[in-house]
C-alpha positions in Angstrom: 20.2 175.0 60.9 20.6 177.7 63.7 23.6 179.5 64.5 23.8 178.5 67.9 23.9 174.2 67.0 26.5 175.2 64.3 28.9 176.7 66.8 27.9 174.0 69.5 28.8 171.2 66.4 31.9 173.0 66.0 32.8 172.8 69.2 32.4 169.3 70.0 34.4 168.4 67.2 37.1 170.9 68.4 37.3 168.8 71.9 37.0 165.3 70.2 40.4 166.5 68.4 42.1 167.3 71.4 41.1 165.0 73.2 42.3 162.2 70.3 45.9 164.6 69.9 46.4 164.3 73.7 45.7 160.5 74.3 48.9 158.5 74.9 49.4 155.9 71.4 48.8 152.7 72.3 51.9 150.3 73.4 54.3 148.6 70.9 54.2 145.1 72.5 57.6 144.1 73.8 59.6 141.8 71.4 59.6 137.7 72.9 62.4 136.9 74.7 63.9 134.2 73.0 63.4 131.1 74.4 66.4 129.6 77.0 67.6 126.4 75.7 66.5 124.1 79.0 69.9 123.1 80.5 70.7 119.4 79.8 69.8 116.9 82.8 73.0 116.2 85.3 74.2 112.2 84.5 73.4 110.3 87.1 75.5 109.4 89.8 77.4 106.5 89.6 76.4 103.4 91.3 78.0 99.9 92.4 76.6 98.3 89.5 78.6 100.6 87.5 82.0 99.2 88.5 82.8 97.4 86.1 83.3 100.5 83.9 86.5 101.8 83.3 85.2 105.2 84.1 84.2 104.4 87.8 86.7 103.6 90.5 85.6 101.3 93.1 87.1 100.6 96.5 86.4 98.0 98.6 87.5 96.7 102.0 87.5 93.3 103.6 88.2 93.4 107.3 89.9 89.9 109.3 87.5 89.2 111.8 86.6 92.6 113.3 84.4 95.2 112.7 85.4 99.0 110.9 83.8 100.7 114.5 86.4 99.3 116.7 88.2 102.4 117.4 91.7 101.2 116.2 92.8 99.2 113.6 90.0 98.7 111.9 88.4 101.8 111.6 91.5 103.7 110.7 91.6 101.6 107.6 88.1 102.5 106.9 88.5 105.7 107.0 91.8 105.6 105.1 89.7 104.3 102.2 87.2 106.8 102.6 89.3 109.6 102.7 91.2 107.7 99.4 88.1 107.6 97.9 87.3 111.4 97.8 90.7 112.1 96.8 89.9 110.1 93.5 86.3 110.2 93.1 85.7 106.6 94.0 82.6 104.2 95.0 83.7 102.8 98.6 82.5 100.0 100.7 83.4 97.5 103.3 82.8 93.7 104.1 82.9 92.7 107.9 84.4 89.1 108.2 82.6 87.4 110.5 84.3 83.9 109.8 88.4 83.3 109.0 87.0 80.6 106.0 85.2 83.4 104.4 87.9 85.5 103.6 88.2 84.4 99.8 84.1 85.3 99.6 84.3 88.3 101.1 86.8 89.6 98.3 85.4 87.2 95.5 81.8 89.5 96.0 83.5 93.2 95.5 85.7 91.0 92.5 82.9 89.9 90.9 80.8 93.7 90.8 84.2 95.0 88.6 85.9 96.7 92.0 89.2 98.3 90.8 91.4 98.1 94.2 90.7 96.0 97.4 92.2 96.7 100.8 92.0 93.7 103.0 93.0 94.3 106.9 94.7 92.3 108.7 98.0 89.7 109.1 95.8 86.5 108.8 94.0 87.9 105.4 97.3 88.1 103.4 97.9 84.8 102.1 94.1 85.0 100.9 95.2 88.4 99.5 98.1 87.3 97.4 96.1 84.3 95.9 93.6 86.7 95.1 96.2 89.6 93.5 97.8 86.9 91.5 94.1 85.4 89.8 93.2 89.1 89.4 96.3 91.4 87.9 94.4 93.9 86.6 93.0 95.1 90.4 95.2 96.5 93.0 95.3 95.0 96.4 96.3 96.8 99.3 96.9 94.1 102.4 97.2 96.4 106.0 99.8 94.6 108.1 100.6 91.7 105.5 104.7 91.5 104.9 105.3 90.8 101.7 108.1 87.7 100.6 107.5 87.9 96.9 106.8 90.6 95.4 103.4 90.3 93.2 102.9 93.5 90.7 99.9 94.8 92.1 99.8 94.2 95.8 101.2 96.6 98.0 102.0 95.0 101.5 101.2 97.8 104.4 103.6 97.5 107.0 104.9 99.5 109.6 107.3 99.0 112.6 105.3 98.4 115.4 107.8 97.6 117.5 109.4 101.2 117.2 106.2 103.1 118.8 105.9 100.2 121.1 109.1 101.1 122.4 108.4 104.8 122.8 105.4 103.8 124.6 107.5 101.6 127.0 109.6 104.6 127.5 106.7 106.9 128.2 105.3 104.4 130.8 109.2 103.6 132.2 109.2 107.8 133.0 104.9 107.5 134.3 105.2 104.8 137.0 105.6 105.2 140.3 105.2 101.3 141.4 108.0 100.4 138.3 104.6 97.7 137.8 103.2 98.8 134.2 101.2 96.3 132.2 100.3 95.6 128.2 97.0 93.7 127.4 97.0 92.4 124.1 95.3 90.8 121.5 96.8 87.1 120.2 100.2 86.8 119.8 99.1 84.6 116.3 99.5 88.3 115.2 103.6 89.3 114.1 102.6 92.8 114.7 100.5 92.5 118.1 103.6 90.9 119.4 106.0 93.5 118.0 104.2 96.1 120.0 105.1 94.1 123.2 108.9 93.6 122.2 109.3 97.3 121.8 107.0 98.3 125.2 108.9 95.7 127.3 112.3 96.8 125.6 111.7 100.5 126.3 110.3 100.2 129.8 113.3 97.9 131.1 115.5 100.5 128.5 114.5 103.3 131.3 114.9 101.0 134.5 115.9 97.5 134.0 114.1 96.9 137.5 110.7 97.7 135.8 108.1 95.2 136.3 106.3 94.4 132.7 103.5 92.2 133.1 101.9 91.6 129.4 98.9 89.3 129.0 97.6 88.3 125.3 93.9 87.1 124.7 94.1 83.3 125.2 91.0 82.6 122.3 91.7 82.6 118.6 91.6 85.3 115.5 87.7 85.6 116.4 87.5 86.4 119.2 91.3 87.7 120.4 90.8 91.7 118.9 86.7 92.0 120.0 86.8 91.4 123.4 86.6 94.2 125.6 85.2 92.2 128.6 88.7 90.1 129.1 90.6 93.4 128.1 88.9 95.2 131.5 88.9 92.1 133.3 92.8 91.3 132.5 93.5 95.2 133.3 92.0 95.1 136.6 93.8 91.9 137.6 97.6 93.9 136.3 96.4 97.2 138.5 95.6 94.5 141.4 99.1 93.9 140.6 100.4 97.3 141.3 100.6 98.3 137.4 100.0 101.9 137.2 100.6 102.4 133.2 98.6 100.0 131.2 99.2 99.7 127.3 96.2 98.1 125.5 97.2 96.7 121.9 93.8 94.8 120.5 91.1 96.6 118.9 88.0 96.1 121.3 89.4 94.1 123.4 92.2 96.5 124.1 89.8 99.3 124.5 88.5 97.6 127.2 91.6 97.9 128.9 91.8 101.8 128.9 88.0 102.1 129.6 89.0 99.9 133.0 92.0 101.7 133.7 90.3 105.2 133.4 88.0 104.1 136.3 90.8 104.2 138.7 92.4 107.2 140.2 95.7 108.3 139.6 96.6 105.8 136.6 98.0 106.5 133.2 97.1 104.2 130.2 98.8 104.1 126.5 96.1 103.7 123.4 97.5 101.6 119.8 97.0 102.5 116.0 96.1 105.5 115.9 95.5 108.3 117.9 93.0 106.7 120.5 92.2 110.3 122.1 90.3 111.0 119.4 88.2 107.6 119.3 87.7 106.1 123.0 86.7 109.1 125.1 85.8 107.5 128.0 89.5 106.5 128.3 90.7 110.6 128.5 91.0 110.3 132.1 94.0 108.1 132.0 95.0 108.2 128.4 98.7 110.0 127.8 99.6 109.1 124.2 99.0 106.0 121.6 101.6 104.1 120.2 100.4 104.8 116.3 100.5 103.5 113.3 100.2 106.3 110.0 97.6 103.4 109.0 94.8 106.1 107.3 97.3 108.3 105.4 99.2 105.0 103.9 96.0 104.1 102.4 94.8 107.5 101.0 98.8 107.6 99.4 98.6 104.1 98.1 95.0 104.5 96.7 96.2 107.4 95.1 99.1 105.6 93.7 96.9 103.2 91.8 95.3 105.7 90.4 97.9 107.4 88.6 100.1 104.6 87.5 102.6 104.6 90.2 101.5 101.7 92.5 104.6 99.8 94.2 104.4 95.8 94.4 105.9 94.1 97.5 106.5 96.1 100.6 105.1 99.4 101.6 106.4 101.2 104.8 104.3 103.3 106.7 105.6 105.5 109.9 105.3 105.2 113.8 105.4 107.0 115.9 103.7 108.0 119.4 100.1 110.6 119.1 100.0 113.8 121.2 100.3 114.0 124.7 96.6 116.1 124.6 95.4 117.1 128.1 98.6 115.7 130.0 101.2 117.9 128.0 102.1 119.4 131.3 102.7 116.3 133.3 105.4 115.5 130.3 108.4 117.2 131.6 112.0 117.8 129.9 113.2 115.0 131.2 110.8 113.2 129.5 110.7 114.6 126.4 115.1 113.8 126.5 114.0 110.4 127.6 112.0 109.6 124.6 114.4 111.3 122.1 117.2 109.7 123.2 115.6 106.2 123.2 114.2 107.2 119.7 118.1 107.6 118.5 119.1 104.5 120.8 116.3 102.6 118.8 116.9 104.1 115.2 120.6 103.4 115.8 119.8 99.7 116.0 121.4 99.9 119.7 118.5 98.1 121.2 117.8 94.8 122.2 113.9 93.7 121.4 112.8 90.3 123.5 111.3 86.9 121.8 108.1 87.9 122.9 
């Protein structure tokens, strides 16, 4: 073997060496991760048919004959019970009545699905209501507007005194006319409450000028037709303003809507809204609309829903307050004198010191 292939060999090795000394080592592979438990599925959420388990509260509403949109009464129950029913994590649902005999079917089909509390609305529901709380002690009943004579364990009568915010309203319009003609259309007068609004609007109108002309007009048709009838409410409106009225109070759900929608059509008219604060539910009455005579109807509900939830629910009679809503956009047309006006009639009325009429 020649020199020269020797030192060529040698030299080849010599490079394969390096080469092998300066290649990187191969990777260690990476350890597994351990494997991340898969997170257990969410339960589902509960549904009616689960109401008859003691760990799902279930509201339901029956209304009288009305409907939960009407912008007043109604509704605010509805969304008294809906906002009661976040507070306690509840299922919530309404019946419409459509008839006065189906009032004991309209509860009996929340009753028999295992519902835990039942708010029926409305004067004419509550003897339907206490039959029902008596067959059925273990479920709370909440009955809106329904004085209570006997007091049954677990039904809680709403009331309120209508005729107190009815007679700030009458004060409010006493203070607004200029023709001393103001005008209340109603719904029946088959309704304690409906007709307590009158007494105190009449009472605080004549309390600021006995001279004041009150011409109030209830809805001549029965329970089914009296609170959803906004036709008659505009129709009997426009007749009152024919009249001269230029303050019209509507107390009747749709029908008494109809009466602030007519009035807000006319120019230089005020109008008074009922239940609750009507600026924020019938719009198209802004034009005219200076205040509602309200009921707290939604915040009772959420309070007593609450109540029968944590033990503390009160049998027989449950006041809630009136009082009259904002002045909103006419807050400038309600001058010091006014503002006097209404306080001192408010300590006139709370004093007892004022006389309510019949009707």
């Amino acid at each position: 073997m020649s020199k020269k292939f020797v030192l060529v060999f040698s030299l080849i090795i010599v490079a394969s060496m390096m080469l092998a000394a300066c290649a990187k080592p191969a990777p260690t592979p990476a350890p597994a991760e351990p494997a991340v438990p898969a997170e257990p599925a969410a339960p589902a959420a509960a549904t009616e048919a689960d109401c008859a388990k003691p760990e799902v509260i279930c509201i339901g509403l029956v209304t009288d004959v009305g409907e939960v949109d009407d912008k007043s009464f109604n509704q605010a129950s509805w969304e008294g019970v809906v906002a009661g029913g976040k507070e306690v994590d509840a299922i919530v649902n309404y019946v419409e009545t459509k008839d006065a005999k189906d009032y004991v079917a309209n509860m009996q089909l929340f009753l028999d699905k295992g519902y835990d509390i039942l708010v029926t609305v409305g004067f004419a529901l509550g003897d339907a209501t206490v039959e029902a709380a008596k067959a059925n002690p273990d479920v709370k009943f909440i009955g809106v507007d329904q004085f209570q004579g006997e007091v049954v364990p677990n039904l809680a009568g709403l009331i309120f005194d209508e005729a107190k915010s009815g007679f700030l309203a009458g004060v409010l319009a006493g203070k607004l006319t200029k023709t001393k003609v103001v005008a209340a259309v109603l719904g029946t007068d088959l309704v304690p409450p409906v007709v307590n609004f009158n007494r105190g609007y009449v009472a605080g109108a004549k309390w600021v000028d006995p001279e004041i002309n009150v011409i109030s007009t209830y809805h001549p048709g029965g329970m089914d037709v009296a609170f959803t009838d906004p036709d008659w409410g505009a129709t009997t409106a426009r007749q009152a303003i024919g009249q001269k009225a230029d303050v019209v109070f509507g107390a009747g759900g749709k029908t008494g809507n109809g009466a602030l929608i007519e009035a807000a059509s006319n120019e230089g008219l005020y109008c008074i809204g009922v239940d609750t604060d009507q600026w924020e539910t019938v719009p198209e009455a802004h034009k005219c609309l200076v205040s509602s005579a309200t009921k707290a109807i939604s915040p009772s509900i959420v309070d007593l829903i609450k109540m029968a939830k944590d033990g503390s629910f009160p049998g027989g009679n449950y006041i809630g307050s009136s009082a009259l809503a904002p002045f909103h956009d006419f807050e400038a047309i309600i001058t010091q004198e006014i503002k006097d006006a209404l306080d001192e009639g408010l300590k006139a009325y709370d004093a007892n010191a004022i006389t309510l009429p019949e009707k």
